[in-house]
mmCIF file of the N, C-alpha and C atoms, coordinates in Angstrom:
data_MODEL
# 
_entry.id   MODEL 
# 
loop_
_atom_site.group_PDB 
_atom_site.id 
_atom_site.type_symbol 
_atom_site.label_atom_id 
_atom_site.label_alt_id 
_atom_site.label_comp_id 
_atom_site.label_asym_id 
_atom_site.label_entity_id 
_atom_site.label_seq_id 
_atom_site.pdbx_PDB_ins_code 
_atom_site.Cartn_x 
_atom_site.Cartn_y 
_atom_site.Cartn_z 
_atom_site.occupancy 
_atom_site.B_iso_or_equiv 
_atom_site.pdbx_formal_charge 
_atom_site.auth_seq_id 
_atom_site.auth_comp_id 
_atom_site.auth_asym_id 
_atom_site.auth_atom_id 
_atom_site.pdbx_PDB_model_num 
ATOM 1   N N  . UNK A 1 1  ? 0.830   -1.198 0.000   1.00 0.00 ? 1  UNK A N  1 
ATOM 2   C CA . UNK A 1 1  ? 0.000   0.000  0.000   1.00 0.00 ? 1  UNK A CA 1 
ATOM 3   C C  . UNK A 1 1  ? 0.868   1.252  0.000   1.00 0.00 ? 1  UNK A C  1 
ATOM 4   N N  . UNK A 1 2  ? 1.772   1.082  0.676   1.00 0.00 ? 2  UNK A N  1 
ATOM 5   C CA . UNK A 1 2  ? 3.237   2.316  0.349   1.00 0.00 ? 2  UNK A CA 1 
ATOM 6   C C  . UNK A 1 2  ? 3.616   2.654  -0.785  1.00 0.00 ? 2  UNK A C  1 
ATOM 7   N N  . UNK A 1 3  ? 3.621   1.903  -1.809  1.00 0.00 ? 3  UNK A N  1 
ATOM 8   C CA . UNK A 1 3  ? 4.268   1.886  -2.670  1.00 0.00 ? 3  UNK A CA 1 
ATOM 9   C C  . UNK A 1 3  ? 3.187   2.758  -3.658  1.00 0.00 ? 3  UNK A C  1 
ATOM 10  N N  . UNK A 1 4  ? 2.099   2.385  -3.360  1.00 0.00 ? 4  UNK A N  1 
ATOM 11  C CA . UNK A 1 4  ? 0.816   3.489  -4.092  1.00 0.00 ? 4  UNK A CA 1 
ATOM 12  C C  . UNK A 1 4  ? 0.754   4.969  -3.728  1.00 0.00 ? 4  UNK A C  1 
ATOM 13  N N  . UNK A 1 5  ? 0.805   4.995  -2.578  1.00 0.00 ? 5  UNK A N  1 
ATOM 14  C CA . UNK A 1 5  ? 1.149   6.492  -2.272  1.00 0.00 ? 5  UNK A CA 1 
ATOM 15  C C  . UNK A 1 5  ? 2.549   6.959  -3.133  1.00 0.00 ? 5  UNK A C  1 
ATOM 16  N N  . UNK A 1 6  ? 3.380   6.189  -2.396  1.00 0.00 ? 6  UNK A N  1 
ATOM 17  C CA . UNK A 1 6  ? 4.539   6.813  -3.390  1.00 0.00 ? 6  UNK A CA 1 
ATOM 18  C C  . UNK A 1 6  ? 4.453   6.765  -4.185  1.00 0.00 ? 6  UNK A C  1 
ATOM 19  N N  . UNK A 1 7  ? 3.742   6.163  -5.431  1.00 0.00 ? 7  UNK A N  1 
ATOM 20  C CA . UNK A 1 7  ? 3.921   6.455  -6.522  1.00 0.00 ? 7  UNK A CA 1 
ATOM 21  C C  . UNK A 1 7  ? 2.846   7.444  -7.067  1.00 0.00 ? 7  UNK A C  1 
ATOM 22  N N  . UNK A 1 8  ? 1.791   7.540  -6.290  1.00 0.00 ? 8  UNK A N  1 
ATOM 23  C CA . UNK A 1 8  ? 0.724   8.415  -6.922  1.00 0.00 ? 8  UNK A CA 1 
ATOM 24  C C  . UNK A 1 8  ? 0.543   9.765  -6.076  1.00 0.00 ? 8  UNK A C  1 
ATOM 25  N N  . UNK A 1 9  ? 0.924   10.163 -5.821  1.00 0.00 ? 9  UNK A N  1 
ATOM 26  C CA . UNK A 1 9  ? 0.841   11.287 -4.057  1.00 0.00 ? 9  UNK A CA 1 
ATOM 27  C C  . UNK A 1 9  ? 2.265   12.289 -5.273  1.00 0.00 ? 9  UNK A C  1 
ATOM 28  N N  . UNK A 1 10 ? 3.168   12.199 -5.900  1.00 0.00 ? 10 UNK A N  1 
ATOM 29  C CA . UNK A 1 10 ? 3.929   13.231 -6.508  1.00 0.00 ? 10 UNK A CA 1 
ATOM 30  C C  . UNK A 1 10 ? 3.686   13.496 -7.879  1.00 0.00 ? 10 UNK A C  1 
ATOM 31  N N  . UNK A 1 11 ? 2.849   12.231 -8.499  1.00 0.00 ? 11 UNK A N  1 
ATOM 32  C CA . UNK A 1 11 ? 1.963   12.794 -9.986  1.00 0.00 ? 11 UNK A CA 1 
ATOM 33  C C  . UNK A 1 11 ? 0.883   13.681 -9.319  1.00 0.00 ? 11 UNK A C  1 
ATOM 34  N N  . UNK A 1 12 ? 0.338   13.460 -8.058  1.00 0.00 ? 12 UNK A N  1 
ATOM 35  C CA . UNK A 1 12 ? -1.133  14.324 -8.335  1.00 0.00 ? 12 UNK A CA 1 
ATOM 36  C C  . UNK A 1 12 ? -0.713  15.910 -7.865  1.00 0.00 ? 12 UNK A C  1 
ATOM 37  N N  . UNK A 1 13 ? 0.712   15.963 -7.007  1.00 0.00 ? 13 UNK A N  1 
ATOM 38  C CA . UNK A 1 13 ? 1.093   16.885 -6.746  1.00 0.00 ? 13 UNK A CA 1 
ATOM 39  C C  . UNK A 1 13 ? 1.694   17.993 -7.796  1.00 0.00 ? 13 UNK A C  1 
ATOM 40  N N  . UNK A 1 14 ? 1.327   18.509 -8.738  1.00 0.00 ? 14 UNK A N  1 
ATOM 41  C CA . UNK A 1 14 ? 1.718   18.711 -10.095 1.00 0.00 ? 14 UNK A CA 1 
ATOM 42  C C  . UNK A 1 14 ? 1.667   20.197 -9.674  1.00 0.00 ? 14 UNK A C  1 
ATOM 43  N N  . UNK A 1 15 ? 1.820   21.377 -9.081  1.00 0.00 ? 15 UNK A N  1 
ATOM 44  C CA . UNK A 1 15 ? 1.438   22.670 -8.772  1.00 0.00 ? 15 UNK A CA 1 
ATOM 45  C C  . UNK A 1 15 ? 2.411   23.303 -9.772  1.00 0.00 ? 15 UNK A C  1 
ATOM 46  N N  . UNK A 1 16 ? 1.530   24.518 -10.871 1.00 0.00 ? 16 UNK A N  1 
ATOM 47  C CA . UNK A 1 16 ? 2.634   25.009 -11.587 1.00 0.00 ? 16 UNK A CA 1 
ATOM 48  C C  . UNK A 1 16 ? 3.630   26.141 -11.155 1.00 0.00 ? 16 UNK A C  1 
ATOM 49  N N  . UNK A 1 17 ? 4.043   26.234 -11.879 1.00 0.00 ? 17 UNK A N  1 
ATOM 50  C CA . UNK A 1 17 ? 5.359   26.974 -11.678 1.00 0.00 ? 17 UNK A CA 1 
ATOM 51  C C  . UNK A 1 17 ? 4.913   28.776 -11.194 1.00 0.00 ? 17 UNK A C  1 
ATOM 52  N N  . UNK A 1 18 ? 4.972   29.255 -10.896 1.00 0.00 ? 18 UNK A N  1 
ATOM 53  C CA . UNK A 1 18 ? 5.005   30.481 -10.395 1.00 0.00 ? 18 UNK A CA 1 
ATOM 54  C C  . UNK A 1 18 ? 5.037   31.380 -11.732 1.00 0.00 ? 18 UNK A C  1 
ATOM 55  N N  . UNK A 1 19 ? 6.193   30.890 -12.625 1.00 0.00 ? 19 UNK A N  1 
ATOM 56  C CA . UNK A 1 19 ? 6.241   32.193 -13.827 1.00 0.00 ? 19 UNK A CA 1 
ATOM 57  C C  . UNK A 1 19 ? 4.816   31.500 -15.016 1.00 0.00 ? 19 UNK A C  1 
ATOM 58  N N  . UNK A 1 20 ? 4.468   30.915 -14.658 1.00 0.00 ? 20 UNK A N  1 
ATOM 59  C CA . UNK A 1 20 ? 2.949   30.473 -15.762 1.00 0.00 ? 20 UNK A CA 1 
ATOM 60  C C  . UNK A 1 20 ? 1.361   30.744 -15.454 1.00 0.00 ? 20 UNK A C  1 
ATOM 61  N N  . UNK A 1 21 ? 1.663   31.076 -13.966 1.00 0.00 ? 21 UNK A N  1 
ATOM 62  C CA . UNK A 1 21 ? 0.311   31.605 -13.609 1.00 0.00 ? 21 UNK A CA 1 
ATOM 63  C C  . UNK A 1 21 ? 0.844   32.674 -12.646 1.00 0.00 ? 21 UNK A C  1 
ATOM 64  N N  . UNK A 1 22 ? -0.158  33.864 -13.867 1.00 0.00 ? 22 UNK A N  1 
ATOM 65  C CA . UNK A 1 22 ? -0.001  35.434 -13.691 1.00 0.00 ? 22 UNK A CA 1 
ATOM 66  C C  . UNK A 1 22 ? -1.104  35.949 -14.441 1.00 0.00 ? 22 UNK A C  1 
ATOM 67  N N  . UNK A 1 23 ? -1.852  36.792 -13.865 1.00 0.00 ? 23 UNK A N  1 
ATOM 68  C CA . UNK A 1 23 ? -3.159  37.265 -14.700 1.00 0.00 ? 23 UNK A CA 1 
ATOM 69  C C  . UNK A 1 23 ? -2.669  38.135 -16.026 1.00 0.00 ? 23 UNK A C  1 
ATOM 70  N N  . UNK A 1 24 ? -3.687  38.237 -16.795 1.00 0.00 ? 24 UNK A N  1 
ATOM 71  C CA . UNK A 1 24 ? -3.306  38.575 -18.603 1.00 0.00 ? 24 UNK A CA 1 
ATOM 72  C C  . UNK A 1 24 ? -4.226  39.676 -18.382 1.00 0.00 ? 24 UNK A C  1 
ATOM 73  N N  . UNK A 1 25 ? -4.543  40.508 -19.607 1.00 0.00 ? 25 UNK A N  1 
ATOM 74  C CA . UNK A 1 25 ? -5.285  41.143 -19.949 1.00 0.00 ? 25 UNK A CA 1 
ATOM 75  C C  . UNK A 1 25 ? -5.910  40.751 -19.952 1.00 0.00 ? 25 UNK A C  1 
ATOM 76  N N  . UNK A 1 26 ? -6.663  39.199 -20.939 1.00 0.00 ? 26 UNK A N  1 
ATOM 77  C CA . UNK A 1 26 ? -7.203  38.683 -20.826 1.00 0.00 ? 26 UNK A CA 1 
ATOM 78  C C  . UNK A 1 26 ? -9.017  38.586 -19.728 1.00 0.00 ? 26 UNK A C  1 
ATOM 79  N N  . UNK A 1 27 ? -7.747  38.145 -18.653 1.00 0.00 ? 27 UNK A N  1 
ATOM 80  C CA . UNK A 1 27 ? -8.775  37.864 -17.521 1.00 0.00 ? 27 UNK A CA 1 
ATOM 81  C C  . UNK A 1 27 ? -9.312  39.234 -16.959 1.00 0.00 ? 27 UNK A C  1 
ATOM 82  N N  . UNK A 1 28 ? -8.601  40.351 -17.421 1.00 0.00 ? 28 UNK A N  1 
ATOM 83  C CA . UNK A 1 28 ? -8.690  41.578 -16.603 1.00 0.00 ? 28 UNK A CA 1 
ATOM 84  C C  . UNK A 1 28 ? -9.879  42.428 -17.301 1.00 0.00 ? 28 UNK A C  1 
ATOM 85  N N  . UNK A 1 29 ? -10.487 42.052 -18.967 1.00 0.00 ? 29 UNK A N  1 
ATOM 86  C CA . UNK A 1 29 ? -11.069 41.903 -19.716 1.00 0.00 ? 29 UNK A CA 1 
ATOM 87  C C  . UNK A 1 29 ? -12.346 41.495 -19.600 1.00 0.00 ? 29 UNK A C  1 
ATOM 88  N N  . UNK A 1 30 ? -12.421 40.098 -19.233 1.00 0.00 ? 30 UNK A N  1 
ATOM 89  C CA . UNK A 1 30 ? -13.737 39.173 -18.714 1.00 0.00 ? 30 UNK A CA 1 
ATOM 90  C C  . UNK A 1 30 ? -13.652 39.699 -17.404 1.00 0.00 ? 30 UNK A C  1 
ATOM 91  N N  . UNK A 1 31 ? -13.344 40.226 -16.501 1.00 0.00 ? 31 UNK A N  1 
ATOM 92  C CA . UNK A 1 31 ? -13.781 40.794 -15.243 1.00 0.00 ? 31 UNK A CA 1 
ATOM 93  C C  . UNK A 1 31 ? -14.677 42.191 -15.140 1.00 0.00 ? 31 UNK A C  1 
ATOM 94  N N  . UNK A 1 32 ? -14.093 43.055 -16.577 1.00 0.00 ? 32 UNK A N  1 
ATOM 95  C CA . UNK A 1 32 ? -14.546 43.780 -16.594 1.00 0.00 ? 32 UNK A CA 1 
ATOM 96  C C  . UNK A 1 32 ? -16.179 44.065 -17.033 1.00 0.00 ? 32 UNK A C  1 
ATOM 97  N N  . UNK A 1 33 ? -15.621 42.918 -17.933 1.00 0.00 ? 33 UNK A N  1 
ATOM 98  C CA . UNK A 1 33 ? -17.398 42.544 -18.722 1.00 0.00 ? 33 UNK A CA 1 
ATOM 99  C C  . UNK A 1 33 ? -18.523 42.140 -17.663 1.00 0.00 ? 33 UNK A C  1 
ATOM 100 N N  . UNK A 1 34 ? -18.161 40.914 -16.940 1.00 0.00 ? 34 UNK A N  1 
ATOM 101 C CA . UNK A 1 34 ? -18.651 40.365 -15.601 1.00 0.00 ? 34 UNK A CA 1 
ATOM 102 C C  . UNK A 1 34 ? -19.105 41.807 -14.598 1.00 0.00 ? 34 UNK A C  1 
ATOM 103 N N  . UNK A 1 35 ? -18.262 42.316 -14.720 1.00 0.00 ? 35 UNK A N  1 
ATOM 104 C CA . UNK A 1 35 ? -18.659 43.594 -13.599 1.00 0.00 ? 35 UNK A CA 1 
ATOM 105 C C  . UNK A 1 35 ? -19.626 44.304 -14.397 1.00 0.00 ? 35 UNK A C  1 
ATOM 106 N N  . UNK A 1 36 ? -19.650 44.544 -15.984 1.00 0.00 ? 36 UNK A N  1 
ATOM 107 C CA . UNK A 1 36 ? -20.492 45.693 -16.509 1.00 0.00 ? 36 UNK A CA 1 
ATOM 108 C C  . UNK A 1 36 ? -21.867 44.647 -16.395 1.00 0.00 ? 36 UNK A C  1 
ATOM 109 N N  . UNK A 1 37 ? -21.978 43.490 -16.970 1.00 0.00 ? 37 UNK A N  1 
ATOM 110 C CA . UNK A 1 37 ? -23.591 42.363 -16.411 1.00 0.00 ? 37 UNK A CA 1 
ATOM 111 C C  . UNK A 1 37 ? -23.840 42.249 -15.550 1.00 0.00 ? 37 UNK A C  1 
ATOM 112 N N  . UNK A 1 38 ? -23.264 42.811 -14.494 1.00 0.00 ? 38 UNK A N  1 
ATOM 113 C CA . UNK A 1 38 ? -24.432 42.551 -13.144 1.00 0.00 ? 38 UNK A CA 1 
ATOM 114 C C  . UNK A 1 38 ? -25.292 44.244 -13.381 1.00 0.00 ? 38 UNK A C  1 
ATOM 115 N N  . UNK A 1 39 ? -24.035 45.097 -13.145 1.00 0.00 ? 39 UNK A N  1 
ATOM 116 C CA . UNK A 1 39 ? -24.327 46.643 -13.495 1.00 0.00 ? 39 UNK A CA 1 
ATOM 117 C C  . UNK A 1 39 ? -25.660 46.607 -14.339 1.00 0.00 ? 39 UNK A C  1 
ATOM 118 N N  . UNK A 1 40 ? -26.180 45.707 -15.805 1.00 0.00 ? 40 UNK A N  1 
ATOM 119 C CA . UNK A 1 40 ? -26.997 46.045 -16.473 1.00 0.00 ? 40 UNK A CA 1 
ATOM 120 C C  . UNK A 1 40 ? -27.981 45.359 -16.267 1.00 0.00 ? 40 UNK A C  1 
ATOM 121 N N  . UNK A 1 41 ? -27.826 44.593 -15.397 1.00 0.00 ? 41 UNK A N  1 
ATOM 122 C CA . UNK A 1 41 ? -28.399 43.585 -14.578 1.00 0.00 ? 41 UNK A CA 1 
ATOM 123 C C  . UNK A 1 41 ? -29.542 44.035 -13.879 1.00 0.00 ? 41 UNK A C  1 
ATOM 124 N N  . UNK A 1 42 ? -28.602 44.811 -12.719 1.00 0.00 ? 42 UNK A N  1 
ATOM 125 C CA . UNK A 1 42 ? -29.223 45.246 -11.717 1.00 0.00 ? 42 UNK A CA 1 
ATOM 126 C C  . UNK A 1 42 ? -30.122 46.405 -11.800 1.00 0.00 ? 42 UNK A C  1 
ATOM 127 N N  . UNK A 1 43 ? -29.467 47.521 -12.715 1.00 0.00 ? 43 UNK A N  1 
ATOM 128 C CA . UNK A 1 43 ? -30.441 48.313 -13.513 1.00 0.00 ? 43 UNK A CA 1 
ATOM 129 C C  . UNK A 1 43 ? -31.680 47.785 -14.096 1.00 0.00 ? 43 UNK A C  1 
ATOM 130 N N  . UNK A 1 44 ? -31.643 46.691 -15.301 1.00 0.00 ? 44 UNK A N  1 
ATOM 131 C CA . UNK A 1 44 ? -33.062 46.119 -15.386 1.00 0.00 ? 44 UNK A CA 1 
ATOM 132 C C  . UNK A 1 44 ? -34.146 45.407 -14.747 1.00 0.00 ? 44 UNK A C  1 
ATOM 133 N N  . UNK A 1 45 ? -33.705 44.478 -13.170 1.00 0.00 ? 45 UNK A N  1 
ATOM 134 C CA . UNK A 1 45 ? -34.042 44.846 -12.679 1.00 0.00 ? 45 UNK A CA 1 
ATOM 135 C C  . UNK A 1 45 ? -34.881 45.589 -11.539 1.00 0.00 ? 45 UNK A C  1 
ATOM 136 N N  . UNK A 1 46 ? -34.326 46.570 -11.817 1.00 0.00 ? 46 UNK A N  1 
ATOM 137 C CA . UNK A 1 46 ? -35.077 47.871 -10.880 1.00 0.00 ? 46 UNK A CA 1 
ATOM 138 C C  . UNK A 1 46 ? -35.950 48.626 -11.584 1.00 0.00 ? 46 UNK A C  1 
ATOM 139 N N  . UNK A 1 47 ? -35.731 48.500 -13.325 1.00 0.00 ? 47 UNK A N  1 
ATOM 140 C CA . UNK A 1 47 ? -36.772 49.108 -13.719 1.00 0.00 ? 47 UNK A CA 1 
ATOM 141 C C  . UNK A 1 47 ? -37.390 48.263 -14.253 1.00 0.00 ? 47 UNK A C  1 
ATOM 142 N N  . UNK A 1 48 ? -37.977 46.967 -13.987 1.00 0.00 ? 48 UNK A N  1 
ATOM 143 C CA . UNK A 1 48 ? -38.591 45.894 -14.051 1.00 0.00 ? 48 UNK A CA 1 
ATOM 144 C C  . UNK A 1 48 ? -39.252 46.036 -12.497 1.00 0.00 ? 48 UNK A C  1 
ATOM 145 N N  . UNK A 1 49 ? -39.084 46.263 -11.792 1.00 0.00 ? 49 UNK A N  1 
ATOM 146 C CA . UNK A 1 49 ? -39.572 46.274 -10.407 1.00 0.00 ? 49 UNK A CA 1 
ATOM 147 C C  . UNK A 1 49 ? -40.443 46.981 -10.135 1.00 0.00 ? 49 UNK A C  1 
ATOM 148 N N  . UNK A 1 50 ? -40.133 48.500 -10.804 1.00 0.00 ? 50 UNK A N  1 
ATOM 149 C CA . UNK A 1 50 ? -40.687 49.699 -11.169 1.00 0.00 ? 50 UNK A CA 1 
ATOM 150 C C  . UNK A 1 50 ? -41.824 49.939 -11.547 1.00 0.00 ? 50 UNK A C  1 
ATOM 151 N N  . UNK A 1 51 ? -42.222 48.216 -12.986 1.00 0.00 ? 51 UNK A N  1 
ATOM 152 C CA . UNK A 1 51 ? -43.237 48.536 -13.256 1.00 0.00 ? 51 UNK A CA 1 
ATOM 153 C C  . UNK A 1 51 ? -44.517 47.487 -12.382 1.00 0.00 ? 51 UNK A C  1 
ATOM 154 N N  . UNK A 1 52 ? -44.047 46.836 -11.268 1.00 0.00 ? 52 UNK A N  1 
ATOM 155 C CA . UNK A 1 52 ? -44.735 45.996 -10.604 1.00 0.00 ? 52 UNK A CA 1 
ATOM 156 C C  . UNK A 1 52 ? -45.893 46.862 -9.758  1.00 0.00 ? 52 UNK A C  1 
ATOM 157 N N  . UNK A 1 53 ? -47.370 46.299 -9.719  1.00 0.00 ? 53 UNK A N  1 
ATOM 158 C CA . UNK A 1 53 ? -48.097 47.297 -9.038  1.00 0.00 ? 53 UNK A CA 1 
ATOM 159 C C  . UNK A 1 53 ? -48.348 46.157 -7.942  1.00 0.00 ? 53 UNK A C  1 
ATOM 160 N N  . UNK A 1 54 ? -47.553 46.683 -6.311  1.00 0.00 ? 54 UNK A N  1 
ATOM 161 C CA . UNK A 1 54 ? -47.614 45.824 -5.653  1.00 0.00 ? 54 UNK A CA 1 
ATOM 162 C C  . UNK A 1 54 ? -49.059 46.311 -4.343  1.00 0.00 ? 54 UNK A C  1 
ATOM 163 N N  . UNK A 1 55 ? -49.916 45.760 -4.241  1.00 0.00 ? 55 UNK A N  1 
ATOM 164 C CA . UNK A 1 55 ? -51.032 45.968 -3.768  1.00 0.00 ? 55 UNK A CA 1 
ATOM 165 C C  . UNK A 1 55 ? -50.739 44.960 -2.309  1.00 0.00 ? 55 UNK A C  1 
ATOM 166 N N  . UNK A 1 56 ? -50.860 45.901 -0.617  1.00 0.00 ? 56 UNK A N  1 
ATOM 167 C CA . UNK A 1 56 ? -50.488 45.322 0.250   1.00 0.00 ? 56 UNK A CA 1 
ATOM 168 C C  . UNK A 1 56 ? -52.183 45.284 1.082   1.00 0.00 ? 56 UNK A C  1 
ATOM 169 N N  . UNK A 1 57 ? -51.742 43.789 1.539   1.00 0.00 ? 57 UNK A N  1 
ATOM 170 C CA . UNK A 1 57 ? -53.052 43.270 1.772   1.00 0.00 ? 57 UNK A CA 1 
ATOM 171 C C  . UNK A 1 57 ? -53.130 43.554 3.514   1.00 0.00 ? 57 UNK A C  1 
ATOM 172 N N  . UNK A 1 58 ? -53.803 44.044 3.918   1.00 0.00 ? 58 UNK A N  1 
ATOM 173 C CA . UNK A 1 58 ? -53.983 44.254 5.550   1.00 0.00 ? 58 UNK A CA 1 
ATOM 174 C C  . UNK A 1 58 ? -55.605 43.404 5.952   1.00 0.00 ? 58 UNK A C  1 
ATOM 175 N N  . UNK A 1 59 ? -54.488 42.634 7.024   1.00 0.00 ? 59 UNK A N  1 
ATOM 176 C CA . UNK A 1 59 ? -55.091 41.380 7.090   1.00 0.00 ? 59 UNK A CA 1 
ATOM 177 C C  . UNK A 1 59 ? -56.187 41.958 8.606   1.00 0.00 ? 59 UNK A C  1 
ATOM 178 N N  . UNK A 1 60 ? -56.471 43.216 9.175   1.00 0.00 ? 60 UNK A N  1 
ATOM 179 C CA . UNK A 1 60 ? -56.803 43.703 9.821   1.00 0.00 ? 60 UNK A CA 1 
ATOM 180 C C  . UNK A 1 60 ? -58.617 44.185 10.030  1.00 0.00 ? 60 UNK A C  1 
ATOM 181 N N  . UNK A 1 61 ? -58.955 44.665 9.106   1.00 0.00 ? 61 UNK A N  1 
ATOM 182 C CA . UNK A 1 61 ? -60.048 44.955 8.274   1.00 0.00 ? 61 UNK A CA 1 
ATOM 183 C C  . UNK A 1 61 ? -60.207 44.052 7.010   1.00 0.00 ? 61 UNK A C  1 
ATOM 184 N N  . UNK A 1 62 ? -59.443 43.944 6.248   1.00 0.00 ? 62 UNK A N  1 
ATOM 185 C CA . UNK A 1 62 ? -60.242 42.965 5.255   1.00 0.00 ? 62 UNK A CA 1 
ATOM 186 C C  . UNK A 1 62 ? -60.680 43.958 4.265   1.00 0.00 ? 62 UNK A C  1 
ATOM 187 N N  . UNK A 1 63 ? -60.535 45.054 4.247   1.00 0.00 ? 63 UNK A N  1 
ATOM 188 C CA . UNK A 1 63 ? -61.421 46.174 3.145   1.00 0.00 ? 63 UNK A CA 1 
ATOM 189 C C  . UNK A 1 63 ? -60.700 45.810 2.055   1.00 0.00 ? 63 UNK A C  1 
ATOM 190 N N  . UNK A 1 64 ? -59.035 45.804 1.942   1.00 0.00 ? 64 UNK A N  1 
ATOM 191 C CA . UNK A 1 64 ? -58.627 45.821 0.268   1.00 0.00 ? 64 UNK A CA 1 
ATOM 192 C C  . UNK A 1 64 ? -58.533 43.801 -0.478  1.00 0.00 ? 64 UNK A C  1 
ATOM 193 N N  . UNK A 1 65 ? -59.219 43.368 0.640   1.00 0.00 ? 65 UNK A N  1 
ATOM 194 C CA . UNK A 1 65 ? -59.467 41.782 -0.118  1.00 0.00 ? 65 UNK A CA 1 
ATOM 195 C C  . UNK A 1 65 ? -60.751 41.797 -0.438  1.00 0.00 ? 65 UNK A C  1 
ATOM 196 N N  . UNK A 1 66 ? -61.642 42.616 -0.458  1.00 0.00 ? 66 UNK A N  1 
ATOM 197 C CA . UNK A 1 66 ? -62.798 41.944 -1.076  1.00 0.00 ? 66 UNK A CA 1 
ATOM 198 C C  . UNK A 1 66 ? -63.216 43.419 -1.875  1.00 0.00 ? 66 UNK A C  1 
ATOM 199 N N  . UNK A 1 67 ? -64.033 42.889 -3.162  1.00 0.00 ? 67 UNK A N  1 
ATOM 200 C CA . UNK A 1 67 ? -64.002 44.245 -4.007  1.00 0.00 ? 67 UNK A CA 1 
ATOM 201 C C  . UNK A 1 67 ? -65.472 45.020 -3.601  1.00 0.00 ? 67 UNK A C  1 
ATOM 202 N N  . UNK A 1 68 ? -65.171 45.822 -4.178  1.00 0.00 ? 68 UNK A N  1 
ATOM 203 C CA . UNK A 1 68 ? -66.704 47.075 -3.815  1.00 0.00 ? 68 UNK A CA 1 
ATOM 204 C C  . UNK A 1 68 ? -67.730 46.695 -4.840  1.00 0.00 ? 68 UNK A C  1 
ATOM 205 N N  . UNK A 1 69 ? -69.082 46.773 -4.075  1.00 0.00 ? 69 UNK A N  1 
ATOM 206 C CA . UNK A 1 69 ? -70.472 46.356 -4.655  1.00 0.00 ? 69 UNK A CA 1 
ATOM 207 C C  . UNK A 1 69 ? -71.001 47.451 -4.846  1.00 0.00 ? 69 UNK A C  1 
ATOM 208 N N  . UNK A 1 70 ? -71.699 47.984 -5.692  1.00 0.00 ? 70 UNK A N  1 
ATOM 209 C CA . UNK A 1 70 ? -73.253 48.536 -6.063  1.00 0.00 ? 70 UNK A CA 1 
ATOM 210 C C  . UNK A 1 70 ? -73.969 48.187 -5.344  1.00 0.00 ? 70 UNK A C  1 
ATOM 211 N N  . UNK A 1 71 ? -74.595 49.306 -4.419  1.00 0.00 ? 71 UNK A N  1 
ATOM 212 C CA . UNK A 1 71 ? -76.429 48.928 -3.945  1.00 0.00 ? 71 UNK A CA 1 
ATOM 213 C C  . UNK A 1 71 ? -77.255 49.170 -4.743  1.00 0.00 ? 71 UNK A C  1 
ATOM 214 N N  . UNK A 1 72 ? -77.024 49.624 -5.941  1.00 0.00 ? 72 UNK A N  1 
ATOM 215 C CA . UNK A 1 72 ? -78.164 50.015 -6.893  1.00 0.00 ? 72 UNK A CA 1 
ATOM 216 C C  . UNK A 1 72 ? -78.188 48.701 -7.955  1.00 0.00 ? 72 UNK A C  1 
# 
């Protein structure tokens, strides 16, 4: 069973080298984009929210759960 560790415990240990992982433009790029989609995100939304007609029910009286009648 030693002999499995040793042999598999320094392949899985593979960590790269220090000069190969370093952020690029690249990534600095897609972060930026990522940051501008939430931004347009969050703006829509709020004006998606905006157009919600939120009607609050008071469970107290009961007047805005039941609708208005005609006596005539």
């Amino acid at each position: 069973m030693n002999i499995v560790w040793t042999v598999l415990v320094p392949l899985l240990d593979k960590t790269p080298d220090p000069e190969d992982v370093k952020p690029g433009w690249l990534a600095f790029v897609v972060f930026l984009l990522l940051a501008a989609a939430v931004v347009f995100l969050a703006f829509s939304l709020r004006k998606h929210l905006g157009k919600v007609n939120f009607q609050e029910k008071n469970g107290s009286d009961g007047a805005a759960d039941k609708p208005t009648q005609d006596a005539g």
